[in-house]
C-alpha positions as semicolon CSV with decimal commas, in nm:
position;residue;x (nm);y (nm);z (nm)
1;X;0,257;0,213;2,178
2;X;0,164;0,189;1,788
3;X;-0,209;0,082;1,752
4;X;-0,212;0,204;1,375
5;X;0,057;0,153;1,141
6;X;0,026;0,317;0,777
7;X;0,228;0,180;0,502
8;X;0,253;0,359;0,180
9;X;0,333;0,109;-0,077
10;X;0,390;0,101;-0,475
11;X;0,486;-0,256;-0,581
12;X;0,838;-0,235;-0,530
13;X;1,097;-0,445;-0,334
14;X;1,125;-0,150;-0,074
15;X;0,699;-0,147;-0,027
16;X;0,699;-0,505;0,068
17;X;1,016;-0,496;0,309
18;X;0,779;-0,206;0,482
19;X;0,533;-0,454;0,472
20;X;0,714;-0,717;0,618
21;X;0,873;-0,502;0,882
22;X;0,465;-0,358;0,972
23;X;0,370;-0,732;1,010
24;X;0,602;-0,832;1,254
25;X;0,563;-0,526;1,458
26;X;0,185;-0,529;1,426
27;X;0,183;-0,859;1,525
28;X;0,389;-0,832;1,865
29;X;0,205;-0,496;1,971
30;X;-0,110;-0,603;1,860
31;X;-0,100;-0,326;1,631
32;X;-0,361;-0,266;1,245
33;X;-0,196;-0,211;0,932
34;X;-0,291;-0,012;0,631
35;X;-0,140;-0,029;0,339
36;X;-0,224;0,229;0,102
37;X;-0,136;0,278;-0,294
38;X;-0,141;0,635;-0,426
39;X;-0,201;0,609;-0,788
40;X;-0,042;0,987;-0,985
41;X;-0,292;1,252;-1,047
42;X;-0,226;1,325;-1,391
43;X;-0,428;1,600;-1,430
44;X;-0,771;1,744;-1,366
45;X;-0,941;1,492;-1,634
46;X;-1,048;1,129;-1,464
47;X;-1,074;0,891;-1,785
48;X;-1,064;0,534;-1,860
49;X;-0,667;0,551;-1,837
50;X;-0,723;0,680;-1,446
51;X;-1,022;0,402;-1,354
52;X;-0,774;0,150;-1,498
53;X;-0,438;0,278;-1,305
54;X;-0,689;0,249;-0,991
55;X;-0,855;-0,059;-1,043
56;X;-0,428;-0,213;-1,116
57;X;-0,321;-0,046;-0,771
58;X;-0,643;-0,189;-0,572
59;X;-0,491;-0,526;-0,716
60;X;-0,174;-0,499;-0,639
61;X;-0,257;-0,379;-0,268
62;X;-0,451;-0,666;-0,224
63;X;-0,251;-0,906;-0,365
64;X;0,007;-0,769;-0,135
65;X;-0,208;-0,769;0,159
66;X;-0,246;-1,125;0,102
67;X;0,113;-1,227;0,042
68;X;0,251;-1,064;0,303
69;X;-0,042;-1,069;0,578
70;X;-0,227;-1,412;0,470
71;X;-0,098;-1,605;0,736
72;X;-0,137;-1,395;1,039
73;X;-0,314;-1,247;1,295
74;X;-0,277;-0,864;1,220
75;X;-0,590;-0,659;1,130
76;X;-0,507;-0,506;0,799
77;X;-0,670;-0,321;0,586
78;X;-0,628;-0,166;0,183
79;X;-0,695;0,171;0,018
80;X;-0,579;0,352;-0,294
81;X;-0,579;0,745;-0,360
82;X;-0,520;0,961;-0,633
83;X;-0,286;1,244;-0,573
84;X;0,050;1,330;-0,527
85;X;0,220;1,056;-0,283
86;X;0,368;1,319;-0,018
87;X;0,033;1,480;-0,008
88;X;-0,154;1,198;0,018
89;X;0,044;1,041;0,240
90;X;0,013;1,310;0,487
91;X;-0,349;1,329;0,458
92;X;-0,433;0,913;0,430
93;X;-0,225;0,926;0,778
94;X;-0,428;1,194;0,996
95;X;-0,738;0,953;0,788
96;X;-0,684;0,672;0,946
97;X;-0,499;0,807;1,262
98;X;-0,176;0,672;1,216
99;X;0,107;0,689;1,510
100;X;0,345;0,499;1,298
101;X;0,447;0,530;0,930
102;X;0,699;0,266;0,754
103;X;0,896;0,336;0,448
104;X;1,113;0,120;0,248
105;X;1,482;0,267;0,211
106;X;1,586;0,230;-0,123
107;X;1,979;0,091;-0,130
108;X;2,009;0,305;-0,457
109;X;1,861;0,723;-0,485
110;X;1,773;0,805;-0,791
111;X;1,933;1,127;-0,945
112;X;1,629;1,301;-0,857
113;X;1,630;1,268;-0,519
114;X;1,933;1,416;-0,488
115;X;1,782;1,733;-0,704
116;X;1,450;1,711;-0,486
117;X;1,368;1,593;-0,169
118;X;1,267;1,252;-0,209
119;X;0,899;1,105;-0,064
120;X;1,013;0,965;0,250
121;X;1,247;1,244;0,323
122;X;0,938;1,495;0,298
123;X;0,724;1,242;0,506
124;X;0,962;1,253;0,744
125;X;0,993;1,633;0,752
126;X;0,638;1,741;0,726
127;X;0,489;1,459;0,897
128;X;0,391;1,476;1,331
129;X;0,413;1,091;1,367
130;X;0,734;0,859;1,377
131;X;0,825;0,746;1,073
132;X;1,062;0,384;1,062
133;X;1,296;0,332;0,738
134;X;1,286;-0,011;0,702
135;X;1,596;-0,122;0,554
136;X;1,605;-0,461;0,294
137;X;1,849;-0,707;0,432
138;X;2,198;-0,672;0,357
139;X;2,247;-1,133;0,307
140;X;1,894;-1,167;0,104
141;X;1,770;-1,344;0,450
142;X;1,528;-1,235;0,682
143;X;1,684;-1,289;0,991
């Protein structure tokens, strides 16, 4: 059904519950998993400040990729890109050729999402592949 899952992911609490929710799915469909970290183009310079906000992502994906994968089966995989995340989301996805995309729902919007659309709402607009909101659980458990 899903042989390639794509997880966007940027350190928060929401990343790793689409993480967790990948894992398990990956695991009973036999499913690979990429997690991916898109690091802010902050203009058309690349300078010490963007090597360093590159080689911190490629950390924290990994680091992720072993807390959350370490003890399984499922075949995943790491990347970072530079660019804005809906962009590079979209593009990282048709990469890799994704048939699944998880998000983590954030319990709170920011103000600007309600000004803007937010990332996963324009992921889920723009992109052709389902997308699953993976929601933290309500009790702090993971049952």
């Amino acid at each position: 059904m899903y042989d390639t899952i794509a997880v966007p992911v940027d350190g928060s609490p929401e990343a790793r519950t689409a993480a967790e929710e990948a894992r398990d799915l990956a695991a009973d469909l036999g499913s690979s998993v990429h997690l991916f970290y898109v690091v802010p183009a902050t203009g058309y310079l690349f300078g010490v400040d963007a090597v360093v906000d590159i080689d911190r992502a490629s950390s924290r994906v990994a680091e992720l990729a072993t807390d959350v994968f370490g003890d399984s089966d499922v075949d995943v995989h790491t990347a970072v890109r530079r660019g804005t995340q809906e962009t590079v989301t979209l593009s990282f996805l048709e990469e890799v050729g994704a048939d699944l995309v998880v998000l983590g729902r954030k319990e709170t919007p920011e103000v600007r999402d309600y000004l803007f659309w937010s990332t996963p709402a324009q992921i889920v607009r723009e992109s052709d592949i389902s997308v699953l909101l993976a929601h933290p659980s309500v009790d702090g458990d993971d049952a």
